[in-house]
C-alpha positions as CSV (number, residue, x, y, z in Angstrom):
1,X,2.8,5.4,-9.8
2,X,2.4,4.8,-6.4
3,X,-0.2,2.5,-6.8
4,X,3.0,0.2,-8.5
5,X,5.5,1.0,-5.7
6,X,2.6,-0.6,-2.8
7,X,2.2,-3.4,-4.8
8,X,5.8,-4.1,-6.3
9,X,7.9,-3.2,-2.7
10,X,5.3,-4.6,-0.7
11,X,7.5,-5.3,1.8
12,X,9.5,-2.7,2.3
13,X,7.6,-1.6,5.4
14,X,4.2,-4.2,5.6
15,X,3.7,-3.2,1.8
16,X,4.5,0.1,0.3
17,X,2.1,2.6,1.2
18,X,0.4,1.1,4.2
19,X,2.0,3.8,6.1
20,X,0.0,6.2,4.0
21,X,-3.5,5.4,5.7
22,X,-4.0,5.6,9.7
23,X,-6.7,4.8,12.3
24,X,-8.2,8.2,12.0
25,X,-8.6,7.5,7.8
26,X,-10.1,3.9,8.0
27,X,-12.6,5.6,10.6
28,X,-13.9,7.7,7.4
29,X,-13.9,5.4,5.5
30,X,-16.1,3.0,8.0
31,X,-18.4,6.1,7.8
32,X,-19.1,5.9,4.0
33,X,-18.9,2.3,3.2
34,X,-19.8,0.8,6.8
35,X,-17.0,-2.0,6.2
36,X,-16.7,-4.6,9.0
37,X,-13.1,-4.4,10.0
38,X,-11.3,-7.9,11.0
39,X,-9.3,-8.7,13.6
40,X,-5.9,-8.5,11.0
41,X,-7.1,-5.4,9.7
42,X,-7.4,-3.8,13.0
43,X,-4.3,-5.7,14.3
44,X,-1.8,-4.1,11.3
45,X,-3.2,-0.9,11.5
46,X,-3.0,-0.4,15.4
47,X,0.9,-1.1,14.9
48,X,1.0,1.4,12.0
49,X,-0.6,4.2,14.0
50,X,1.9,3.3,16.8
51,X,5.2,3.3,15.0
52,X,3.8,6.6,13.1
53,X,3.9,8.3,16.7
54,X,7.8,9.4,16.0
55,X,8.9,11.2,12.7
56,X,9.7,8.9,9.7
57,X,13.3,9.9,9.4
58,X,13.6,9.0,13.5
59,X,16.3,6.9,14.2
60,X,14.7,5.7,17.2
61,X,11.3,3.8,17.2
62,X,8.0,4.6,19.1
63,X,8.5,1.3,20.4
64,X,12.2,0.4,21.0
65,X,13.4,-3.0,21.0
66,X,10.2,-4.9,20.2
67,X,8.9,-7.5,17.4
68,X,5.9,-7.6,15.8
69,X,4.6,-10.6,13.8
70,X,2.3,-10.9,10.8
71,X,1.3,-13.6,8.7
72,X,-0.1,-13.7,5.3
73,X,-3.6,-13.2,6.5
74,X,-2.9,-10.2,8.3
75,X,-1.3,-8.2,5.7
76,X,-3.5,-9.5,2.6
77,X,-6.9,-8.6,4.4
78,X,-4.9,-5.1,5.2
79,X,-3.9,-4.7,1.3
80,X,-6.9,-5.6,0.1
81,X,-8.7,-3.4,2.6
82,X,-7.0,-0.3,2.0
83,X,-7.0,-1.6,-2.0
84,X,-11.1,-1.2,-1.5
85,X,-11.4,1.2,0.0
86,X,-8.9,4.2,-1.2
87,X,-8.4,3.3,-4.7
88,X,-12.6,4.2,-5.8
89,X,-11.0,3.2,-9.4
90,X,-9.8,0.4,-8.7
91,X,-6.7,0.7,-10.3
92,X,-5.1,-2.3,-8.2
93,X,-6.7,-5.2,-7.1
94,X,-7.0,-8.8,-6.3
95,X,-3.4,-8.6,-4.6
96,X,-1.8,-11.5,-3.0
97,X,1.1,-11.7,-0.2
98,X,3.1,-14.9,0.0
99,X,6.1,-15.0,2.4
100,X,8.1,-17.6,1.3
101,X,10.7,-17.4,3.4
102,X,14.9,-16.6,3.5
103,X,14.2,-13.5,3.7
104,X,11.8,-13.9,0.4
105,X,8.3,-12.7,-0.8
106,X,6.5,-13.0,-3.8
107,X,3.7,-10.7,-4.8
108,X,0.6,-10.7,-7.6
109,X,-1.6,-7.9,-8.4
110,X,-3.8,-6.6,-11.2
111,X,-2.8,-2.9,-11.8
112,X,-3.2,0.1,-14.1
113,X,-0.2,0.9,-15.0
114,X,1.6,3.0,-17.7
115,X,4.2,0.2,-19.3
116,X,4.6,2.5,-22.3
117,X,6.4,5.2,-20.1
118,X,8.3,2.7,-18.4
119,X,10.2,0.4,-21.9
120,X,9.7,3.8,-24.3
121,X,13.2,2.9,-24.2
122,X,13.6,-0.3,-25.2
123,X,11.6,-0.2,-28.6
124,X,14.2,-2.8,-29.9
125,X,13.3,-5.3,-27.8
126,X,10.4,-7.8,-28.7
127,X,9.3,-8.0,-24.7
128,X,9.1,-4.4,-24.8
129,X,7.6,-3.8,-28.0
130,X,4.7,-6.4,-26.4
131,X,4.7,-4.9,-22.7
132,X,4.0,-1.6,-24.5
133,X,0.8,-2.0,-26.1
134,X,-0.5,-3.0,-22.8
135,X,-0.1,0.8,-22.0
136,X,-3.3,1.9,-19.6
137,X,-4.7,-1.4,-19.2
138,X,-5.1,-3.4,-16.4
139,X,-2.0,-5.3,-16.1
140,X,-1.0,-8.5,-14.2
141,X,2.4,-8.4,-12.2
142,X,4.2,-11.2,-10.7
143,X,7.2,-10.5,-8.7
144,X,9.9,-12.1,-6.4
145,X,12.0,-10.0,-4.2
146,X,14.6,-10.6,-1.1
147,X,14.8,-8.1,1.1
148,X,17.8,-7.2,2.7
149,X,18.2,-5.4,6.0
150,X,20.1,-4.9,9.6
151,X,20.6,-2.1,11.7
152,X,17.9,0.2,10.3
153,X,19.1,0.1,6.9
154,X,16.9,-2.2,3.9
155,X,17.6,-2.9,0.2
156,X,15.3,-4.7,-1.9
157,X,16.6,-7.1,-4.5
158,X,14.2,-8.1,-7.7
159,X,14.9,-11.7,-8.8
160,X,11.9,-12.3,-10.6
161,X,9.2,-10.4,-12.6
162,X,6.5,-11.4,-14.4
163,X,4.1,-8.9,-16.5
164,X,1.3,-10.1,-18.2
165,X,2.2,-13.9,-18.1
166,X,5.4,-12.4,-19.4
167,X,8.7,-13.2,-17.4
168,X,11.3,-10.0,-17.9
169,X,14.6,-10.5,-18.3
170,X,17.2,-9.2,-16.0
171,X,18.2,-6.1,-18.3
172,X,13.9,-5.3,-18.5
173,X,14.0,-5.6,-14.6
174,X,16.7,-3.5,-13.7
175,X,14.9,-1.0,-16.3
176,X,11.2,-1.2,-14.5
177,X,13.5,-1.1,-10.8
178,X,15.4,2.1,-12.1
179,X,12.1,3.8,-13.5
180,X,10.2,2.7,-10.0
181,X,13.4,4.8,-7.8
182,X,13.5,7.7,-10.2
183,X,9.4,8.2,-9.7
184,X,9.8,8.4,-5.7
185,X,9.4,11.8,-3.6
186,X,12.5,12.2,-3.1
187,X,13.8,9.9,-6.1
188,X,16.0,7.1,-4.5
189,X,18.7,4.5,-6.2
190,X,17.1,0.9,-5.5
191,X,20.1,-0.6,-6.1
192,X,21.6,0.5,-2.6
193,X,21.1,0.0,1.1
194,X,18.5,2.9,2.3
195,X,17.3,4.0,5.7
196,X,14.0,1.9,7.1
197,X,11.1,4.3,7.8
198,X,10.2,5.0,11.8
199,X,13.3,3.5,13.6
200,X,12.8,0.6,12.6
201,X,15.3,-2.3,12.3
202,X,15.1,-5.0,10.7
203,X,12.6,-7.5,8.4
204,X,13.0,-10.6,8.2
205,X,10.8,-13.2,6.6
206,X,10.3,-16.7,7.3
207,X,7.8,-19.2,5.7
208,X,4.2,-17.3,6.4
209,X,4.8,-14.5,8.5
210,X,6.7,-11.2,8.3
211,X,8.7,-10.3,11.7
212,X,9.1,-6.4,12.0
213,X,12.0,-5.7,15.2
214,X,12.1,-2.0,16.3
């Protein structure tokens, strides 16, 4: 499941669970596989270590009162590094960033994922019935969110999701949204404003980059 929630709230913090690896992690794993790091990999993850100096429920950042920018580059070369080299399955790959702007950001990624679990309740719909047997298999998502935040509070709004080539309807999304809250440590209700991680902010997004203000 967590594998879903970094690639479907992407941006809630830089991507999901990019918060999940730091500097001391990627250094092991430069040991096994001997990757060459870029620049944007190095770049994102010497902010993350930074801003993970303070607890995660700290109201007040390690680094008050500054922005940091990203682009695309720098965060898909960070995904698809960590996507390399944590997940040995591969149960994600080929994930794509694209900051469209107004606050918007649309996602791909090929993941394993159980879809069964997720519409077991929607057996009378004809989506559903089709999204099921997909159950285990590497599966294709598509999504469109706007993310909504000020004063160190963030809600993340769905407007568009595609599985499989297959666009959801609103009462499938809100059904796949609900499913990815109730599955987080501690569960939360996506439908609401929640705290940002680390003291952070505010995110905004404008056409290519990501601006993080602390």
């Amino acid at each position: 499941m967590k594998k879903i929630v970094f690639f479907v709230l992407v941006a809630l913090f830089i991507a999901g669970n990019c918060f999940a690896t730091n500097s001391k992690e990627i250094k092991n794993l430069s040991k096994e596989k001997k990757p060459a790091l870029s620049a944007s990999v190095k770049k994102v993850q010497s902010f993350i270590d930074k801003v993970k100096s303070v607890d995660k429920n700290s109201k007040k950042s390690a680094m008050p009162k500054k922005t940091v920018v990203f682009n695309e580059q720098d965060i898909n070369e960070y995904l698809n590094y960590l996507v390399q080299e944590k997940n040995k399955k591969l149960e994600v790959d080929n994930v794509k960033v694209k900051f469209v702007g107004n606050d918007i950001l649309k996602a791909e990624a090929n993941v394993i994922f159980d879809l069964a679990e997720v519409f077991k309740q929607e057996e009378d719909s004809l989506i559903g019935k089709i999204l099921k047997k997909a159950s285990n298999f590497k599966n294709s998502f598509d999504v469109q969110v706007r993310i909504f935040s000020n004063k160190g509070k963030y809600m993340v709004v769905v407007q568009s999701l595609k599985i499989n080539g297959i666009k959801l309807p609103d009462t499938l999304v809100q059904v796949f949204v609900k499913h990815i809250g109730k599955k987080q440590k501690p569960p939360i209700d996506m439908t609401k404003f929640v705290d940002l991680p680390y003291g952070v902010q505010k995110i905004e997004i404008s056409s290519g980059i990501i601006t993080i203000k602390l």
